[in-house]
N, C-alpha and C positions, 0 to 999 in steps of 0.2 A: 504494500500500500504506500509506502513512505516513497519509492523509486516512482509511483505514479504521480503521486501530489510534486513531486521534484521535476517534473517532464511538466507537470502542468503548468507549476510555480512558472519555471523558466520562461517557458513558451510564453504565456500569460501577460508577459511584459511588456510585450510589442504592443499588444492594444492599449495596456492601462499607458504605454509613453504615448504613444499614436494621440487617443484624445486629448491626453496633457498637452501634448505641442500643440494641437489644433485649437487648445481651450488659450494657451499661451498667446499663439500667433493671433490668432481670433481680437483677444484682449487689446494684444500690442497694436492693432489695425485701427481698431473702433479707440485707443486711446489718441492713436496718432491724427487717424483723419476726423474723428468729432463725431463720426457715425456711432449709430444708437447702439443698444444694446439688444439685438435680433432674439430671433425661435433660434437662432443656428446658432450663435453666441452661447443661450441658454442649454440649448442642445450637446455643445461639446463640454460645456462645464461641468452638465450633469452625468454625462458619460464618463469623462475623467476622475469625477467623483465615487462612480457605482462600482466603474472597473477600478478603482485602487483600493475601494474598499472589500470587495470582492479576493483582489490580490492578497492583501493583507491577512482577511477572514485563513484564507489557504495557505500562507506564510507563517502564522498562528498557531494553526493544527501542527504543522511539518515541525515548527519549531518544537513543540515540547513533543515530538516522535523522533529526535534526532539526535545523532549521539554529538553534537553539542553542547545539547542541554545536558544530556547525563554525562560526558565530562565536566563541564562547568559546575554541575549542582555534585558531582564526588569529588572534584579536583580541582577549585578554583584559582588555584597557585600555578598549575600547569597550565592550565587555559590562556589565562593570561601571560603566561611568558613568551609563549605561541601564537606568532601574529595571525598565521590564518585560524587556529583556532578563534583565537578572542574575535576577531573581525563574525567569523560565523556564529560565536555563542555572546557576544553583545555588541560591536557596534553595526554590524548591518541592522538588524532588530533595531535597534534603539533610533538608529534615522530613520529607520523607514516607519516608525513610529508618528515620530515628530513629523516627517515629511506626510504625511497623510493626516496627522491632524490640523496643520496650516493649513492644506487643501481644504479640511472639512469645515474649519473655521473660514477661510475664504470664500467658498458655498454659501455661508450661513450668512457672512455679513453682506455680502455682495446681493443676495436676496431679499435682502430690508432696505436695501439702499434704493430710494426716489429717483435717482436721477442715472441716467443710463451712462453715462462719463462715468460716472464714479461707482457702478457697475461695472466698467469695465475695467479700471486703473483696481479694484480691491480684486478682482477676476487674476490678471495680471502680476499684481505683489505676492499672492498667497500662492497663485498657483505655480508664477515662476521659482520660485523659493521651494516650495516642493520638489520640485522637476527638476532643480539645479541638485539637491539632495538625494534624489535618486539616483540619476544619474552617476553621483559620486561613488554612491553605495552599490550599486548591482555587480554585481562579480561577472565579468563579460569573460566569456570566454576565450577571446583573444589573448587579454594581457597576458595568457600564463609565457607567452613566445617573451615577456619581458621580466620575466623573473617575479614576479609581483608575487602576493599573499593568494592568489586564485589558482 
Protein backbone atom coordinates (compact mmCIF):
# COMPACT_ATOMS: atom_id res chain seq x y z
CA UNK A 1 0.00 0.00 0.00
CA UNK A 2 2.78 2.40 1.10
CA UNK A 3 4.75 1.98 -2.68
CA UNK A 4 1.08 2.87 -4.14
CA UNK A 5 0.33 6.18 -2.00
CA UNK A 6 4.24 6.88 -3.02
CA UNK A 7 3.47 6.55 -7.03
CA UNK A 8 0.46 8.43 -6.31
CA UNK A 9 2.01 11.15 -3.88
CA UNK A 10 4.70 11.60 -6.64
CA UNK A 11 2.63 11.70 -9.73
CA UNK A 12 0.10 13.99 -7.99
CA UNK A 13 2.39 16.80 -8.01
CA UNK A 14 2.06 17.85 -11.54
CA UNK A 15 -1.50 18.86 -11.15
CA UNK A 16 -1.43 20.28 -7.56
CA UNK A 17 1.96 22.73 -9.39
CA UNK A 18 -0.17 22.99 -12.62
CA UNK A 19 -3.02 24.89 -10.92
CA UNK A 20 -0.79 26.76 -8.57
CA UNK A 21 1.16 28.26 -11.43
CA UNK A 22 -2.07 28.83 -13.21
CA UNK A 23 -3.61 30.34 -9.97
CA UNK A 24 -0.11 32.28 -9.67
CA UNK A 25 0.17 33.43 -13.40
CA UNK A 26 -3.71 34.15 -13.37
CA UNK A 27 -3.15 36.59 -10.13
CA UNK A 28 0.02 38.10 -11.53
CA UNK A 29 -2.02 39.16 -14.82
CA UNK A 30 -5.25 40.52 -13.38
CA UNK A 31 -2.61 42.28 -10.77
CA UNK A 32 -0.71 43.76 -13.59
CA UNK A 33 -3.29 44.62 -16.08
CA UNK A 34 -6.22 45.95 -13.47
CA UNK A 35 -8.48 43.16 -14.83
CA UNK A 36 -11.00 41.62 -12.56
CA UNK A 37 -11.07 38.85 -10.65
CA UNK A 38 -12.94 36.15 -13.25
CA UNK A 39 -14.85 32.26 -12.87
CA UNK A 40 -11.35 31.30 -14.27
CA UNK A 41 -9.26 33.35 -11.69
CA UNK A 42 -11.71 31.68 -9.04
CA UNK A 43 -11.55 28.45 -10.83
CA UNK A 44 -7.76 28.00 -10.76
CA UNK A 45 -7.52 29.13 -7.01
CA UNK A 46 -9.90 26.66 -6.03
CA UNK A 47 -8.33 23.91 -7.91
CA UNK A 48 -4.97 24.64 -6.55
CA UNK A 49 -6.46 24.62 -3.35
CA UNK A 50 -8.43 21.17 -3.41
CA UNK A 51 -5.47 19.59 -5.38
CA UNK A 52 -2.91 20.56 -2.50
CA UNK A 53 -5.14 19.69 0.00
CA UNK A 54 -5.82 16.53 -1.55
CA UNK A 55 -1.80 16.00 -1.86
CA UNK A 56 -1.35 16.76 1.46
CA UNK A 57 -4.45 14.47 2.96
CA UNK A 58 -2.11 11.49 0.88
CA UNK A 59 1.34 12.90 2.04
CA UNK A 60 -0.22 12.55 5.71
CA UNK A 61 -1.32 8.94 5.43
CA UNK A 62 2.28 7.97 3.73
CA UNK A 63 3.93 9.88 6.37
CA UNK A 64 3.10 8.10 9.41
CA UNK A 65 3.27 4.45 7.05
CA UNK A 66 6.80 5.33 6.41
CA UNK A 67 10.00 4.26 7.85
CA UNK A 68 10.76 7.92 8.49
CA UNK A 69 8.50 8.33 10.92
CA UNK A 70 9.59 5.02 12.65
CA UNK A 71 13.01 6.15 12.53
CA UNK A 72 12.54 9.55 13.63
CA UNK A 73 9.98 8.45 16.57
CA UNK A 74 12.88 5.31 17.76
CA UNK A 75 15.82 7.38 16.64
CA UNK A 76 15.74 10.87 16.70
CA UNK A 77 19.44 11.59 17.00
CA UNK A 78 20.16 9.48 13.93
CA UNK A 79 17.43 11.08 11.88
CA UNK A 80 18.74 14.20 12.30
CA UNK A 81 22.26 13.75 11.67
CA UNK A 82 21.19 12.26 8.34
CA UNK A 83 20.34 14.92 5.99
CA UNK A 84 18.10 12.92 3.78
CA UNK A 85 16.60 11.24 6.51
CA UNK A 86 15.72 14.52 8.43
CA UNK A 87 14.78 16.22 5.12
CA UNK A 88 12.05 13.01 4.64
CA UNK A 89 11.20 12.62 8.43
CA UNK A 90 10.79 16.62 9.05
CA UNK A 91 11.58 19.33 6.84
CA UNK A 92 9.67 18.27 3.61
CA UNK A 93 6.45 17.73 6.14
CA UNK A 94 6.92 20.62 7.83
CA UNK A 95 6.99 23.00 4.46
CA UNK A 96 4.64 21.58 2.91
CA UNK A 97 2.69 22.15 5.89
CA UNK A 98 3.13 25.67 6.08
CA UNK A 99 3.13 25.90 2.28
CA UNK A 100 -0.46 24.73 2.04
CA UNK A 101 -1.75 26.59 4.94
CA UNK A 102 -0.61 30.01 3.32
CA UNK A 103 -2.56 28.72 0.35
CA UNK A 104 -5.42 27.83 2.47
CA UNK A 105 -5.33 31.12 4.34
CA UNK A 106 -4.89 32.93 0.87
CA UNK A 107 -8.22 31.14 -0.34
CA UNK A 108 -9.83 32.31 2.68
CA UNK A 109 -8.95 35.99 2.62
CA UNK A 110 -8.97 36.41 -0.81
CA UNK A 111 -12.77 35.21 -0.68
CA UNK A 112 -13.84 38.15 1.69
CA UNK A 113 -12.03 40.42 -0.20
CA UNK A 114 -14.73 43.31 -2.11
CA UNK A 115 -12.66 44.37 -4.44
CA UNK A 116 -11.30 42.13 -7.36
CA UNK A 117 -7.47 43.80 -7.35
CA UNK A 118 -7.18 42.94 -4.05
CA UNK A 119 -8.58 39.58 -4.88
CA UNK A 120 -6.17 39.02 -6.91
CA UNK A 121 -2.78 40.66 -5.21
CA UNK A 122 -3.91 38.21 -1.73
CA UNK A 123 -4.48 35.33 -4.66
CA UNK A 124 -0.95 36.09 -5.62
CA UNK A 125 1.05 36.63 -2.17
CA UNK A 126 -0.30 33.43 -0.56
CA UNK A 127 -0.38 31.40 -3.34
CA UNK A 128 3.17 32.44 -4.78
CA UNK A 129 4.70 31.90 -1.31
CA UNK A 130 3.39 28.45 -1.22
CA UNK A 131 4.51 27.58 -4.63
CA UNK A 132 7.96 29.00 -4.16
CA UNK A 133 7.95 26.53 -0.99
CA UNK A 134 7.02 23.65 -2.60
CA UNK A 135 8.95 23.81 -5.04
CA UNK A 136 11.84 24.10 -2.65
CA UNK A 137 10.71 21.01 -0.83
CA UNK A 138 9.79 18.39 -3.57
CA UNK A 139 12.49 15.94 -3.98
CA UNK A 140 12.67 15.98 -7.97
CA UNK A 141 14.20 13.26 -9.11
CA UNK A 142 16.79 14.66 -11.15
CA UNK A 143 18.89 16.31 -8.58
CA UNK A 144 20.00 12.94 -7.38
CA UNK A 145 22.71 13.24 -10.88
CA UNK A 146 23.88 16.38 -8.36
CA UNK A 147 24.72 14.61 -5.35
CA UNK A 148 21.84 16.23 -3.23
CA UNK A 149 19.85 14.62 -0.16
CA UNK A 150 17.36 12.98 -2.92
Amino acid sequence: MYTGLNHLHSSFRYLVLLFLILAVADAAMAVTSGKGFTKKSKLFSLLGLIFSHIQLVVGLVMYFMSPWFSSLTNNAKEVMANPQARFFAVEHISMMIIAIALITVGYSRAKRQEDDKRKSKTILIFYGIGLVLIFAMIPWPFLKEFGTWF
